[in-house]
C-alpha positions as CSV (number, residue, x, y, z in Angstrom):
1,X,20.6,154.7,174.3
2,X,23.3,156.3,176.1
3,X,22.0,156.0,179.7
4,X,25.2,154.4,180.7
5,X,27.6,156.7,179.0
6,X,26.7,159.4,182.2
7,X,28.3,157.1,184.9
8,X,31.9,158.5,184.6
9,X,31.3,162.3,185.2
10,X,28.2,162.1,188.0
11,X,30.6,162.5,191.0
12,X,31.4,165.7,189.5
13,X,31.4,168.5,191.8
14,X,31.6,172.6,191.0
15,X,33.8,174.6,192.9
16,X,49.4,174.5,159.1
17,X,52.3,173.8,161.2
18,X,53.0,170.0,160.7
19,X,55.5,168.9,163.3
20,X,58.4,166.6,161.9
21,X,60.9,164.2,163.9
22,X,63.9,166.3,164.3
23,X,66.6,165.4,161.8
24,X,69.6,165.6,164.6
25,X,69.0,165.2,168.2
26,X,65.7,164.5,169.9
27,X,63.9,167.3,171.3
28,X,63.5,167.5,174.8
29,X,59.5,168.6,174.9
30,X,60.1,171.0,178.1
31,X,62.7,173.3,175.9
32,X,60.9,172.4,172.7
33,X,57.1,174.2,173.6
34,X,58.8,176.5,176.3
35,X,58.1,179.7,173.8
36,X,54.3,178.1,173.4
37,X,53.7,177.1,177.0
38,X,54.7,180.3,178.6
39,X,53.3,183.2,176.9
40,X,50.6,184.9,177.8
41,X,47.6,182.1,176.7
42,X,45.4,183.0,180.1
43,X,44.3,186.1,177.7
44,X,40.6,186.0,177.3
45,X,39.5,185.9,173.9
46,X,36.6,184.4,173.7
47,X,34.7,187.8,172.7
48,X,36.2,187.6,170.1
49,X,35.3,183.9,168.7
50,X,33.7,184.2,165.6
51,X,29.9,183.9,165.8
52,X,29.5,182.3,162.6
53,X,28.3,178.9,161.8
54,X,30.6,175.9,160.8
55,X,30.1,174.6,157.2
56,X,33.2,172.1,157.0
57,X,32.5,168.6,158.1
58,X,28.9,169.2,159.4
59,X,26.6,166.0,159.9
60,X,23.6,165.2,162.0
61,X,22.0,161.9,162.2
62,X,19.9,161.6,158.9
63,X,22.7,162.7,156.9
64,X,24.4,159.3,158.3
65,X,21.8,156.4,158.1
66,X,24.4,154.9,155.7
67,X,27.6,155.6,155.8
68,X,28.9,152.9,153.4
69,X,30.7,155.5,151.2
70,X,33.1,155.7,154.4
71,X,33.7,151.8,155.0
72,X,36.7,150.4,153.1
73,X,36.0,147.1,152.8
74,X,39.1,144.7,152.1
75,X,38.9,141.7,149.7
76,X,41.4,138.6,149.3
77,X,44.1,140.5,147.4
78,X,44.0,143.1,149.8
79,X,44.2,140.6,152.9
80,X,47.4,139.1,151.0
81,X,48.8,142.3,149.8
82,X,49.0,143.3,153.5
83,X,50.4,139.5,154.9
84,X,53.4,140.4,152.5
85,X,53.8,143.8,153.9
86,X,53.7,142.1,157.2
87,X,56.2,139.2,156.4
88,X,58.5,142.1,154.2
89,X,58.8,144.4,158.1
90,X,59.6,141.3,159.9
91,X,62.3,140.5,157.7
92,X,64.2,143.6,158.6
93,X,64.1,142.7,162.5
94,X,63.1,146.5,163.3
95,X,61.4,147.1,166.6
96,X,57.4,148.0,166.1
97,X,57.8,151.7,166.1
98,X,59.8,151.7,163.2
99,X,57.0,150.8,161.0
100,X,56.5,153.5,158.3
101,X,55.0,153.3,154.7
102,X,58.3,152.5,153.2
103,X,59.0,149.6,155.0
104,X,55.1,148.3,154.9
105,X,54.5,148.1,151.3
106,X,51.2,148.0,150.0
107,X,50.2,148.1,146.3
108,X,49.4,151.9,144.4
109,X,45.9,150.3,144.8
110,X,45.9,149.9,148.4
111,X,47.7,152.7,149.1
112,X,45.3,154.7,146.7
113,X,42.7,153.5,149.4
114,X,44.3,154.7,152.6
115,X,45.0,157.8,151.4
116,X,41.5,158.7,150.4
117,X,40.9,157.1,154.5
118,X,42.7,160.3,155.5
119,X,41.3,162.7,153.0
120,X,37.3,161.9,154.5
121,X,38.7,161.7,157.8
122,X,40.4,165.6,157.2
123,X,38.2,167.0,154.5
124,X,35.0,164.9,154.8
125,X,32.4,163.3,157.6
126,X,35.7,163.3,159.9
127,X,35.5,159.3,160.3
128,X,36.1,156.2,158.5
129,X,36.8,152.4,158.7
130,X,39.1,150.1,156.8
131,X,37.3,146.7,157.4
132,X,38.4,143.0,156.3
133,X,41.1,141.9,159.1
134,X,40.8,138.5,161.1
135,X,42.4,139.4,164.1
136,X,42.0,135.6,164.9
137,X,44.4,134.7,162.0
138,X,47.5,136.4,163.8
139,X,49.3,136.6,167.0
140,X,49.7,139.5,169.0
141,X,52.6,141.3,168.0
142,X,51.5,140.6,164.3
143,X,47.8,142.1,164.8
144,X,50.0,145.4,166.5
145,X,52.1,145.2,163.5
146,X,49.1,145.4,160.9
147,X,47.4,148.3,162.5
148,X,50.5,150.5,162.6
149,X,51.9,149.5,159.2
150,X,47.6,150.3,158.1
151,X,48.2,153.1,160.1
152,X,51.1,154.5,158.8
153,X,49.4,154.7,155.4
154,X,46.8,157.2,156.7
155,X,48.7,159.2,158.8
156,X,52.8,158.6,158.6
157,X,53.8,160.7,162.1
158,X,52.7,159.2,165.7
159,X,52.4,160.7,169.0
160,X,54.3,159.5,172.1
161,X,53.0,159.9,175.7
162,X,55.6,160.6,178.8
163,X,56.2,157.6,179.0
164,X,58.3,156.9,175.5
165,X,54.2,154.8,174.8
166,X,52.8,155.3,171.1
167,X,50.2,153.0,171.1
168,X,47.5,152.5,174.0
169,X,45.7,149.0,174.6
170,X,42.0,150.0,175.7
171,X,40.1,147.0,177.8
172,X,38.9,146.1,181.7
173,X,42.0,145.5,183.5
174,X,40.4,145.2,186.8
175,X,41.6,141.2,187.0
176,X,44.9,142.2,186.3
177,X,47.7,141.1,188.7
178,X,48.2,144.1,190.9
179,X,52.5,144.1,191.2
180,X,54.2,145.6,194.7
181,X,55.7,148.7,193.2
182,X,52.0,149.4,191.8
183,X,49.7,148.9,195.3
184,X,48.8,152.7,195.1
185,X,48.4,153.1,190.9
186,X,44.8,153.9,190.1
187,X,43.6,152.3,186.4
188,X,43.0,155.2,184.2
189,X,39.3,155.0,182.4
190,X,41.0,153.3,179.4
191,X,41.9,150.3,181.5
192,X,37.9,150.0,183.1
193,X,34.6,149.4,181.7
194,X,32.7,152.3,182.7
195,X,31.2,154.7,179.9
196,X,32.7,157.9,178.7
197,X,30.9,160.8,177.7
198,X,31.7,162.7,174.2
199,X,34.9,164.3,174.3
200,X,37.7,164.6,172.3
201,X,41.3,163.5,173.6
202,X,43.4,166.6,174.2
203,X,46.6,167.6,172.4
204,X,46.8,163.4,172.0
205,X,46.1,163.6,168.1
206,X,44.7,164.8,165.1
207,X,43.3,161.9,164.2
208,X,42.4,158.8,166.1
209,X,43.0,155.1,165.1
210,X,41.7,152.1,166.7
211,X,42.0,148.4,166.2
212,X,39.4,146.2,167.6
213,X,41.3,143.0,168.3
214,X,38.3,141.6,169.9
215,X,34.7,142.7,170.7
216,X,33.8,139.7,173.4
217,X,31.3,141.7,175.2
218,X,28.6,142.9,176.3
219,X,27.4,146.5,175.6
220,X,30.6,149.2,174.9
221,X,28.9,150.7,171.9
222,X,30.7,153.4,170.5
223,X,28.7,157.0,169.2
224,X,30.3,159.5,167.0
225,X,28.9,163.3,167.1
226,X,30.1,166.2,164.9
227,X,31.5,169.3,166.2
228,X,30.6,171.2,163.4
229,X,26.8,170.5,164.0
230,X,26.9,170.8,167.6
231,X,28.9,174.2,167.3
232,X,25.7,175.4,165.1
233,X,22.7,174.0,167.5
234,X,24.8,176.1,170.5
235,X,25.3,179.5,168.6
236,X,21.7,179.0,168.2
237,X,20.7,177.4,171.8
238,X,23.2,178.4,173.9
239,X,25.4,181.4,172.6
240,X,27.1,181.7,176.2
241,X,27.8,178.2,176.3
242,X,30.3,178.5,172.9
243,X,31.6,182.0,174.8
244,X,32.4,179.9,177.7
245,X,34.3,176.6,175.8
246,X,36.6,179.4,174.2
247,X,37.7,180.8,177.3
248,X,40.9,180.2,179.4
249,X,40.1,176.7,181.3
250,X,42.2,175.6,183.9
251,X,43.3,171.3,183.3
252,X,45.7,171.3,186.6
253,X,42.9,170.4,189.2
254,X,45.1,167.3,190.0
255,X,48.7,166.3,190.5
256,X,49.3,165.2,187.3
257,X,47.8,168.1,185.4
258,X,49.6,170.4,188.0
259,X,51.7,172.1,184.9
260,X,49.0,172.1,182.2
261,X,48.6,175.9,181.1
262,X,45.2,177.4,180.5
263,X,43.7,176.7,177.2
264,X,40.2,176.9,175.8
265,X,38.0,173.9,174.5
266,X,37.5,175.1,171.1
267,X,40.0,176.8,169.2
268,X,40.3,179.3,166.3
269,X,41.1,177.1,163.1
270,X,41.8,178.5,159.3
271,X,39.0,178.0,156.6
272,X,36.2,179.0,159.5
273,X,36.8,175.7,161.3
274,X,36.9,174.9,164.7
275,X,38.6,172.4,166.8
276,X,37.3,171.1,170.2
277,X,39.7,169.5,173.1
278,X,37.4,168.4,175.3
279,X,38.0,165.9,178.3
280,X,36.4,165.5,181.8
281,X,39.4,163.0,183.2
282,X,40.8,166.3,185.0
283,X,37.6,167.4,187.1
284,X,37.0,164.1,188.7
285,X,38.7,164.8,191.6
286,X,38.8,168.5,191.9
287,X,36.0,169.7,190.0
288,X,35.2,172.6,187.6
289,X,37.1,176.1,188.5
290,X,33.2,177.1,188.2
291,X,29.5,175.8,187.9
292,X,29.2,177.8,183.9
293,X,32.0,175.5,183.1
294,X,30.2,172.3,184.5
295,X,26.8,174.1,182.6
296,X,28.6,174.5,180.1
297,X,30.0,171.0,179.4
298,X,26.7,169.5,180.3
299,X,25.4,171.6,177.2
300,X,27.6,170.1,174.8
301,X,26.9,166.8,176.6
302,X,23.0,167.2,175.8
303,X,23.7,168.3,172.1
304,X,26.0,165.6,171.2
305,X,23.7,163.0,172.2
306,X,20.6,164.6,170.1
307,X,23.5,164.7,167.3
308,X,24.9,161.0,167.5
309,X,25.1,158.3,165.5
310,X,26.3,155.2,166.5
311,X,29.3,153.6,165.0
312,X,29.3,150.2,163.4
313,X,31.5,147.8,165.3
314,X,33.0,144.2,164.1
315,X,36.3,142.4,164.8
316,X,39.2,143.7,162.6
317,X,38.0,147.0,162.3
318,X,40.6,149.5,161.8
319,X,38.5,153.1,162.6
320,X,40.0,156.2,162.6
321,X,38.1,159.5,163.3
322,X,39.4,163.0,163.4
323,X,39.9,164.2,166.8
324,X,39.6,167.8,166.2
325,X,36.1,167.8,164.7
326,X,34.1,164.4,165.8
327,X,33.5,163.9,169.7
328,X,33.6,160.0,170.3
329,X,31.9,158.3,173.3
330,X,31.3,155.0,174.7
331,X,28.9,152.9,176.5
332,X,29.9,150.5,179.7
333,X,30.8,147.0,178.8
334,X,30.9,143.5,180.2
335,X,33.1,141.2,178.9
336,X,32.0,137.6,178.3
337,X,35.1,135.7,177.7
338,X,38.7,135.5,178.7
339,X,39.8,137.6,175.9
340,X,37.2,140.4,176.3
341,X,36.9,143.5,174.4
342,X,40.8,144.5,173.2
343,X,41.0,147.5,171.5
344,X,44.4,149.5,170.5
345,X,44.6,153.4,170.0
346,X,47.0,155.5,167.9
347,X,47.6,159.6,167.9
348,X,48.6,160.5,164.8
349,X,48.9,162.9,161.9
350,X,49.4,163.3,158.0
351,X,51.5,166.2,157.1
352,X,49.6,166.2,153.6
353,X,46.2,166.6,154.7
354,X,46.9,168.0,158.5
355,X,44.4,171.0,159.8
356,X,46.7,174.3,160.9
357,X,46.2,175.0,164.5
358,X,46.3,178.2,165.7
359,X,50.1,179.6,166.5
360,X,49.6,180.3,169.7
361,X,48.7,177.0,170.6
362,X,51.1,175.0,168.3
363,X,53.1,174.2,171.1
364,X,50.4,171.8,172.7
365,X,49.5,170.2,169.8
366,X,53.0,169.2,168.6
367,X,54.1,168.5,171.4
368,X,53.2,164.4,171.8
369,X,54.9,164.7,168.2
370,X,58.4,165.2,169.0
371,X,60.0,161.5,169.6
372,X,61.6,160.1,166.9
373,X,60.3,156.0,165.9
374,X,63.3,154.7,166.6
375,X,62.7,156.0,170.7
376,X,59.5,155.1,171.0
377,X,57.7,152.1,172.6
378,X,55.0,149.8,171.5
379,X,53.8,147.0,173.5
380,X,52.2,144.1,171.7
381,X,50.1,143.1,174.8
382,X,49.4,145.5,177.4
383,X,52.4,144.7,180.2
384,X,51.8,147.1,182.6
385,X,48.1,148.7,183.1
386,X,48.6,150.4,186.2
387,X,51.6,152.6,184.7
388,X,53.8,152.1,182.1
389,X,51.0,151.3,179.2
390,X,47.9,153.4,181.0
391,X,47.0,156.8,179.1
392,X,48.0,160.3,180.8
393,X,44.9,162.1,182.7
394,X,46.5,164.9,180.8
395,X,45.2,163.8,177.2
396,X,42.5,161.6,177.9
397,X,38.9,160.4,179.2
């Protein structure tokens, strides 16, 4: 269990403020988090990190042999209920993005549903699935239309990468055609078939959704660990190691992380939580600023797999999982058909049940937040896996 999930990170080497669209004109996210990015975060303040043990959304393994209470399973009236909602968007002629809970109607029922979807992914276990879809019963842009409508319902605001992207397609793109202007692009971990260890995708959401359009594959299991329990085992275990993921890390050890500021792993949250960031995409090629960072990660690595569960998986499933408080991780894969393993990823938030992030940080975490539906991008099929629809280093793997 989880022997392949090391693969990615062995070259290593050592060396409540809810953002909102704006109601006029976009923001330009440079002059947006300028106050936020450029005060003084490289302050050390991890002596000052509580040293107090998490209650909220604490789990270990046993707690989790069934975790039925956190599958919502979809019957006949359901499936048609959303084929309506579907068939109702499409009538408007509105690009993807514009998708929202007004324009996807579900009944009080459904809704009902959803909403409690976000209330156990806030306020509970920090993870749940919404299961019934036959991805085989629709086309592309109609499975990518269900999942953000679904979406929507859980968590109505969406983040947007660089690139104008709000949705990621996650599969091996390795046989993908290779075009001129791309002949030195390098596929981002989303786009291969390696394993990832546990981390959580930085600044990219508060919650994660995924889609699994198809599972044809071998291996790729998925494994969900709480923060909250590993947070406890380390204040216990490995005190310095908790000292350490609240200090001042540096995430520019490459080009494209060149203008990320210093910022911890775990950050102060209200109502004694904590929320983790945690990603190793950025120390691939430069390594850690020092080896008690690399320790330090390899710690959390340890716990989290003595903490894991591993997640159910079927066709259709729509999981979401909050991104402050569970680490996610996956094992490699092979495919065994032409479609392969297809999944599709979402950053997004619900102002109703949102966590508050610390002030000095806000900046970070709203700032994927800032682009308006109607100037974002969502690709029903993944068109471009060496650029346009790859995930940023900056937020992920």
């Amino acid at each position: 269990m989880l022997a392949s999930i090391l693969s990615p990170a062995q070259g290593l080497r050592t060396s409540k403020g809810v953002a909102a669209f704006p109601k006029s004109e976009q923001l330009n996210r440079t002059d947006a988090n300028d106050g936020h990015r450029h005060t003084d975060k490289n302050q050390d303040q991890s002596s000052a990190f509580p040293n107090r043990e998490v209650i909220i959304g604490i789990w270990e393994p046993n707690d989790l042999k069934d975790y039925s209470e956190n599958i919502i399973l979809l019957n006949g009236e359901d499936i048609n209920n959303i084929e309506n909602a579907l068939g109702y968007f499409k009538s408007l002629g509105l690009a993807i993005p514009r998708v929202s809970p007004k324009n996807f109607p579900l009944s009080e029922t459904l809704v009902a549903r959803l909403r409690s979807v976000s209330k156990m992914v806030h306020d509970g276990v920090g993870f749940a699935i919404v299961r019934g879809i036959n991805p085989e019963n629709y086309n592309d842009e109609d499975n990518v239309i269900i999942f953000n409508g679904l979406s929507s319902h859980v968590g109505s605001l969406r983040s947007t990468n660089q690139k104008g992207v709000s949705m990621s397609h996650l599969r091996d793109a390795q046989k993908d055609h290779r075009p001129e202007n791309r002949k030195t692009a390098e596929l981002n971990a989303s786009k291969l078939p390696q394993g990832m260890k546990f981390h959580a995708d930085r600044f990219y959401g508060d919650v994660i959704g995924m889609y699994v359009k198809s599972d044809d594959a071998i291996g790729g299991d998925q494994y969900l660990a709480s923060w909250p329990a590993i947070h406890n085992v380390l204040l216990k275990e490995s005190p310095q190691t908790v000292r350490i993921l609240a200090k001042p890390w540096s995430w520019g050890n490459s080009k494209e992380n060149a203008n990320q500021p210093k910022s911890p792993v775990i950050f102060q949250a209200n109502d004694n939580r904590v929320i983790v960031q945690l990603i190793y995409r950025p120390f691939l090629d430069s390594g850690f600023s020092s080896a008690a960072e690399e320790s330090a990660l390899a710690t959390v690595q340890a716990t989290a797999e003595r903490l894991c569960i591993k997640l159910d998986r079927q066709p259709g499933d729509l999981q979401f999982v909050n991104n402050f408080s569970v680490l996610h991780a996956r094992d490699k894969y092979t495919n065994s058909s032409a479609k392969g393993r297809h999944m599709l990823r979402l950053g997004l938030r619900d102002p109703e049940h949102a966590w508050e992030v610390p002030e000095q940080w806000r900046g970070l975490f709203d700032e994927l937040f800032q682009v308006r539906p109607e100037d974002q991008k969502i690709f029903a099929t993944d068109v471009d896996p060496w650029e346009l629809t790859t995930a940023s280093i900056n937020h992920h793997g």
